[in-house]
C-alpha positions in Angstrom: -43.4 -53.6 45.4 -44.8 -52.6 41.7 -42.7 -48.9 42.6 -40.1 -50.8 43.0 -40.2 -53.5 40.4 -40.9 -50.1 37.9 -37.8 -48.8 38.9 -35.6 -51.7 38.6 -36.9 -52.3 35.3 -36.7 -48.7 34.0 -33.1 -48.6 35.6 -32.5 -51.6 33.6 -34.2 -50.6 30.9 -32.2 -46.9 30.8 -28.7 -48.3 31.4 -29.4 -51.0 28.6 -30.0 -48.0 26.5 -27.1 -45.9 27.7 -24.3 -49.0 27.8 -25.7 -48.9 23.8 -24.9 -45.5 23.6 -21.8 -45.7 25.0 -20.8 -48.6 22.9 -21.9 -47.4 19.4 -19.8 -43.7 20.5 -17.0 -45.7 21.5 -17.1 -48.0 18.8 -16.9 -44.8 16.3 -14.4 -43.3 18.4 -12.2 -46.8 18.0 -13.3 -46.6 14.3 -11.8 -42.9 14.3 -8.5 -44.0 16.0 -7.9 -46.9 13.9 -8.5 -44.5 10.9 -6.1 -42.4 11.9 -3.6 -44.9 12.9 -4.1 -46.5 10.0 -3.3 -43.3 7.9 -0.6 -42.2 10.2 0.8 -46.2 9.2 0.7 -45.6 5.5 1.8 -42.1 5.5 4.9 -42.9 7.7 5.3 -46.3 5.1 5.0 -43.9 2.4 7.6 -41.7 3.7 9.9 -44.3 4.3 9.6 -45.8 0.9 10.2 -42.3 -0.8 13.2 -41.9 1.3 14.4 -45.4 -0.1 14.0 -44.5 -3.3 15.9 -41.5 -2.8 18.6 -42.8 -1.3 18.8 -45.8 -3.9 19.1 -42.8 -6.7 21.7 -41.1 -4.8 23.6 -44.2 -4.4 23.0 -45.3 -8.2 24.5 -41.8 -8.8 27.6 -42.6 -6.8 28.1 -45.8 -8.3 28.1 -44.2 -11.6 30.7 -41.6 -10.1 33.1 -44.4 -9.1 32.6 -46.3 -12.2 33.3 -43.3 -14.4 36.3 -42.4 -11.8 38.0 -46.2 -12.5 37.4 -46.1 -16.4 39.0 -42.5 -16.5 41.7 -43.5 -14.1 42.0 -46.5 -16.2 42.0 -44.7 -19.7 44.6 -42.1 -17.8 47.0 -45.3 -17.2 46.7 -46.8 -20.7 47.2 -43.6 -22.3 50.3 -43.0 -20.3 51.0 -47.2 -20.7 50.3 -46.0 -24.8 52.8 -42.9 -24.4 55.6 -45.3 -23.3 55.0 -47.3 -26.0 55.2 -44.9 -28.8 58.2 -43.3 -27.8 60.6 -46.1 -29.7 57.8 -46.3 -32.8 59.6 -44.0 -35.2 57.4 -44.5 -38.4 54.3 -43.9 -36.4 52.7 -47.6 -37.5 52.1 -48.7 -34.0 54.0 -51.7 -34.1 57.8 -51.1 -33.1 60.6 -52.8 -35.2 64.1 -54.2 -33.9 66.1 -51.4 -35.3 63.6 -48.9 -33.8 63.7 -51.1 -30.2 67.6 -51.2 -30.2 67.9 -47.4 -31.1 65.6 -46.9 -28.4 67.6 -48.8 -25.9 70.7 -47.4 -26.7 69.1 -43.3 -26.4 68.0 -44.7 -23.1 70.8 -45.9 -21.8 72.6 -43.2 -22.8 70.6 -40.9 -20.7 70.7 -43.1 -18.0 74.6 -44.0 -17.3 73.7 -46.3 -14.2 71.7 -48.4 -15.6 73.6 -51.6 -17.9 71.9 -53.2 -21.1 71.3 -56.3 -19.1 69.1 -54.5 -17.0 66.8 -53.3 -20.0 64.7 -56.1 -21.4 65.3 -57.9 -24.6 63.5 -57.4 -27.9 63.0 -60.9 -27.7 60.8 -60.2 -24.6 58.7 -58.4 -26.1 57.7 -60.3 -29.7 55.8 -63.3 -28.5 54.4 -63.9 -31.9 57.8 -63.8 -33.0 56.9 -61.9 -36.3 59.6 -58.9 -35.5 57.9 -56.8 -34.3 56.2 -55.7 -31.3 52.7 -54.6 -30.9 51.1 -52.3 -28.2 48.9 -55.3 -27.0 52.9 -57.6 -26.8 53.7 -54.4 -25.1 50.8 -54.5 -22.9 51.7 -58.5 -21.9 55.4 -57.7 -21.3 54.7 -55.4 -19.3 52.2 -57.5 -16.8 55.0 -60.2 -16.9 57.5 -57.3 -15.8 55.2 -56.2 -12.8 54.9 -60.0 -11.4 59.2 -60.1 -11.8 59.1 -56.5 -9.3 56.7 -58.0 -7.2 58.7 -61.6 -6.9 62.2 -59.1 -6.6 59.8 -57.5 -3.8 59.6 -60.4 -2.0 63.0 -61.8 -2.3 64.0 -59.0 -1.4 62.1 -59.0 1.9 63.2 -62.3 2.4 66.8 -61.6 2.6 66.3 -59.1 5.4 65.9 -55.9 2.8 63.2 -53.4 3.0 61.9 -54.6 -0.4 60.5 -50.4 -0.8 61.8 -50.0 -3.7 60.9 -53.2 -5.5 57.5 -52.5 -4.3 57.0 -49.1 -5.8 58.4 -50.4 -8.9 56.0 -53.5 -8.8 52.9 -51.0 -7.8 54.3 -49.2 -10.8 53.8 -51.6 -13.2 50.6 -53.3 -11.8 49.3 -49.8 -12.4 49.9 -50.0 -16.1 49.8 -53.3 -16.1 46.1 -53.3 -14.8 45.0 -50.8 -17.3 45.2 -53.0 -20.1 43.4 -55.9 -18.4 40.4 -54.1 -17.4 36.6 -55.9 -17.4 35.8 -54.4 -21.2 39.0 -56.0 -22.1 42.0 -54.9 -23.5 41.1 -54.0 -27.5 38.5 -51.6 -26.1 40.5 -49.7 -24.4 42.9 -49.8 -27.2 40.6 -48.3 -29.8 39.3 -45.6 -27.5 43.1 -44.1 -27.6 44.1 -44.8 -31.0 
């Protein structure tokens, strides 16, 4: 009986002591793991994050790209919208007179036989301050009023049955310059940067 009670109590007694053991080695072995997920966690985070910011500079860059793309694009249109507009101003003072409009009309005509005077707008089209003459931003204005009459030709033209092509590429044509001028930074800024 005592033999026996002994061993019970030292069997107790030992696997008390080794269920201890065992806990404590696997309680720093879950330690360990959690460490190490832990770590792996805020490594992988950290990666992520870099990855994010890297991706947020190459977009910024891109942006950047498309924004400078539109301005240049724009600048290219107003220059060419600027070009057109010099072409009558004789005296160079960037405002264009009736004598130098109807001199201009006529050399154009002339060069292009097909075309009548009716189909050429009117000085009067042009001056809306009515002061006689025409400035570059009246030219600018005219100009967006011109692309809305191809774009209702367009469709008029459509409606009759017609292709409407070439009223579109004439009213694409004139958006184009059209648009330059009436950009987000406004229209006098893009004026001074080409005069």
């Amino acid at each position: 009986g005592k033999v026996a009670l002994a061993s019970a109590a030292s069997y107790i007694l030992g696997a008390r002591i080794h269920s201890t053991r065992l806990a404590k080695k696997l309680k720093k072995k879950h330690k360990q793991d959690q460490k190490t997920l832990y770590t792996q966690y805020y490594n992988d985070v950290y990666k992520l994050e870099e990855q994010k910011a890297e991706q947020q500079i190459l977009l910024d860059q891109l942006q950047r790209q498309l924004l400078n793309t539109k301005e240049e694009h724009e600048m290219e249109n107003l220059q060419r919208e600027y070009d057109e507009f010099k072409q009558p101003d004789v005296d160079g003072d960037d405002r264009i007179s009736r004598t130098e409009f109807n001199m201009y009309v006529k050399n154009y005509l002339a060069n292009y036989p097909g075309l009548a005077e009716k189909d050429y707008p009117r000085f009067e089209d042009f001056d809306h301050d009515k002061d006689g003459y025409v400035s570059f931003q009246e030219y600018a204005q005219q100009m967006g009023v011109q692309a809305q009459q191809a774009e209702l030709d367009q469709y008029y033209a459509q409606s009759q049955g017609k292709s409407g092509n070439k009223e579109a590429q004439k009213a694409n044509a004139l958006y184009d310059l059209y648009s330059s001028s009436t950009g987000k930074d406004g229209f006098n800024d893009l004026y001074a940067q080409i005069r």
